[in-house]
N, C-alpha and C positions, 0 to 999 in steps of 0.2 A: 286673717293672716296668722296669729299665733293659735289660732284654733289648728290650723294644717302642721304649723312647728310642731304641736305637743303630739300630734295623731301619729307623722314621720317617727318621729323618736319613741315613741310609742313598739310602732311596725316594728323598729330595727332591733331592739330588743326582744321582743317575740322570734324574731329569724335567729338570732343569736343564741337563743335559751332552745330553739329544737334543732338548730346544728348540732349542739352538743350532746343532744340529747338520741341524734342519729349514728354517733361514733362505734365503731363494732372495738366492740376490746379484744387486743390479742391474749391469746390464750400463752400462759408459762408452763412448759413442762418442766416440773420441778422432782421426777422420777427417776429420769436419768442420768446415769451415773460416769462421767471423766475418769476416762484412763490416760494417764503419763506415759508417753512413747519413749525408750532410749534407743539410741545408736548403738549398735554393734563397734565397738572397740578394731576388731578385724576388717571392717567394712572395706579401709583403703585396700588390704592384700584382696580381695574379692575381686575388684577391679580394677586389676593390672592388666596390662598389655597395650598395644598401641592402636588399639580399636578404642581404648579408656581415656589416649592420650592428644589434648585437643590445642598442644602448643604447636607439634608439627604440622606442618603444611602439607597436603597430598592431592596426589591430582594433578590437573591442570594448573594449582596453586603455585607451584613450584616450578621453577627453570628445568630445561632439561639438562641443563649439568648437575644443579642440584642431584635430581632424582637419579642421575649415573652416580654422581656421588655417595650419595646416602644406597645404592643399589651395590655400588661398590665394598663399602665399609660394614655393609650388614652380610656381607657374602663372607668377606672376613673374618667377621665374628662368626659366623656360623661353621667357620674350616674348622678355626681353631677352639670351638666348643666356648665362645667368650657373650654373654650377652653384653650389648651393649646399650647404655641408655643415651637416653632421646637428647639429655644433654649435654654427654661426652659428643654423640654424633654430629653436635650442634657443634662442637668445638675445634673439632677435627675438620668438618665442613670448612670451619674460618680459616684456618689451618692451613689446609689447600689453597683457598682463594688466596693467601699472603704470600703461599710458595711460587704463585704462580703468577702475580703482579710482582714478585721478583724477578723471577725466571726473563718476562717479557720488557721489564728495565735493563733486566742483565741484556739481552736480543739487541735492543734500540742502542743501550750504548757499544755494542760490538759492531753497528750499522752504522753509526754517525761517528764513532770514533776510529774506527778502525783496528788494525792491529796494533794500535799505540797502548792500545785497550789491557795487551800482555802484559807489560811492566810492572800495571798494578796489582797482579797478582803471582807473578814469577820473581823471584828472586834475581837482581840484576847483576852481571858479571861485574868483580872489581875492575874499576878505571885503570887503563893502562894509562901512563903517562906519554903524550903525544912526544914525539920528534922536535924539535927548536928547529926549525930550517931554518933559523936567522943566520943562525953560528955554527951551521959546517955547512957542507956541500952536500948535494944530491947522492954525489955517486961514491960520498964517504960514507954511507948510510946501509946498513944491513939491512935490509927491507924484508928479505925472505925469513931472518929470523922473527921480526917482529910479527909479519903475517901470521906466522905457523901459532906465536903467542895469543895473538889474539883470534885465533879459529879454534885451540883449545879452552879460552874460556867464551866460544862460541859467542864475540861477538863480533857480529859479520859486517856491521856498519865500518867500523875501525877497520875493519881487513877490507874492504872497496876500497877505504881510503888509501891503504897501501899498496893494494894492487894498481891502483893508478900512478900515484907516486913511484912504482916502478917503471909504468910507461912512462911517463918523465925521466926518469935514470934512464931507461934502456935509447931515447931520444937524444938526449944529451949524450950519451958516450960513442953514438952513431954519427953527432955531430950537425944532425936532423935540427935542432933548437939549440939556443945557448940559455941553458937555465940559469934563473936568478929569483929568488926567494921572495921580490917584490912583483913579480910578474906575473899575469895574471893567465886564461888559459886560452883566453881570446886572443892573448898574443904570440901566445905561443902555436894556436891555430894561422896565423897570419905569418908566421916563419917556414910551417912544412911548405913546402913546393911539390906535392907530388897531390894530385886534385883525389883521387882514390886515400890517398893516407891521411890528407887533411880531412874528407868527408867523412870518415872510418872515426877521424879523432874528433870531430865536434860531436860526433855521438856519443861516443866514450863519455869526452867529458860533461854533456848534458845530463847523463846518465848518476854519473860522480855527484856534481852539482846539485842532483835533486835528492840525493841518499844521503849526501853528508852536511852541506848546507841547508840543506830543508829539513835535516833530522827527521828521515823517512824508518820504521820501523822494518829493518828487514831481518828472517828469517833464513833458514838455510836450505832450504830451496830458491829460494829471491836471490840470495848468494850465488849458488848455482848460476843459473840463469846470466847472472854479473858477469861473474869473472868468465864465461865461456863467450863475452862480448867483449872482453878485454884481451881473451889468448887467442883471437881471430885480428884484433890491431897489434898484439905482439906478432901474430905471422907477418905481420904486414912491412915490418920494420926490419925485420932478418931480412 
């Protein structure tokens, strides 16, 4: 048995002394000579242009608004002799997109808010000081001056209100209604007697109602409109 130990160990050494001895040595070429490569200083002006430039997007890459955009803005610069870079065009790009989710804010709220919408940006006529109807009379009331007041500083809500209040005057001095400052216009629809001038005046006044108590925003064609439903119940009353 340590006869085969010593022969093993023997063998394995032998393999091991002509493995090494089979190794191919690599050859060193120690002839040739390294050269230092520099960069060209100019290299970036070499490759300019947007074939070089690899932050834009092209292609299919791109939205088609994008590429109308950037199609747009490079037309431009090319009218006006202006090169423009890839990053101004980036800029301008956002530029549009901000103009234009404004533009479509500004839309929504003239959709949902209406013409109330004007206020905010028109300067508003000075407040006329309303009438007291407490403390005088209907028909001690100069109605046509105030009207005319308030259609010169064009606001026409105030002027319905007194277009109507003159159908009240002109009711009252007919003798049609007996006016009274707490009354209201439901009752004063329940005093005409005539079924044509009553139906003529619950319109009116529904109309009144929703312009002046509802603070409807109206304009001077919506004025229009008004008062040639209110000089159809002034016929009515002659």
């Amino acid at each position: 048995m340590a006869k085969r130990s010593i022969t093993l160990v023997f063998l394995l050494c032998i393999s091991t002394l002509f493995g090494q001895n089979d190794s191919i040595p690599v050859p060193i070429d120690q002839e040739s000579i390294l050269h230092e490569r520099s960069i060209d200083e100019d290299l970036s002006k070499k490759y300019t242009g947007e074939e070089f430039n690899y932050d834009v997007k092209t292609g299919e890459s791109q939205n088609l608004l994008a590429r109308f955009i950037k199609w747009l803005l490079e037309g431009i610069g090319n009218a006006v002799g202006i090169d423009i870079s890839p990053e101004t065009l980036l800029i301008l790009e956002y530029l549009i997109y901000g103009l234009m989710g404004l533009l479509v804010i500004f839309i929504l709220i003239r959709v949902f808010v209406n013409e109330k919408f004007n206020a905010i940006f028109t300067k508003k006529a000075k407040p006329l000081v309303d009438i007291n109807l407490s403390e005088q009379h209907i028909e001690s009331v100069d109605l046509d001056s105030l009207m005319d007041t308030a259609l010169k500083n064009k606001d026409y809500r105030l002027a319905v209100r007194y277009q109507f209040l003159k159908i009240l005057k002109l009711l009252s001095q007919k003798e049609i209604i007996e006016w009274h400052f707490e009354k209201t216009n439901s009752d004063y629809e329940k005093e005409i007697g005539e079924v044509k001038l009553q139906t003529e005046f619950r319109k009116a006044s529904y109309l009144y109602e929703y312009i002046w108590y509802g603070e409807q925003y109206i304009d001077e064609m919506g004025y229009t409109k008004t008062a040639s439903r209110f000089a159809m119940l002034n016929s009515l009353i002659r």
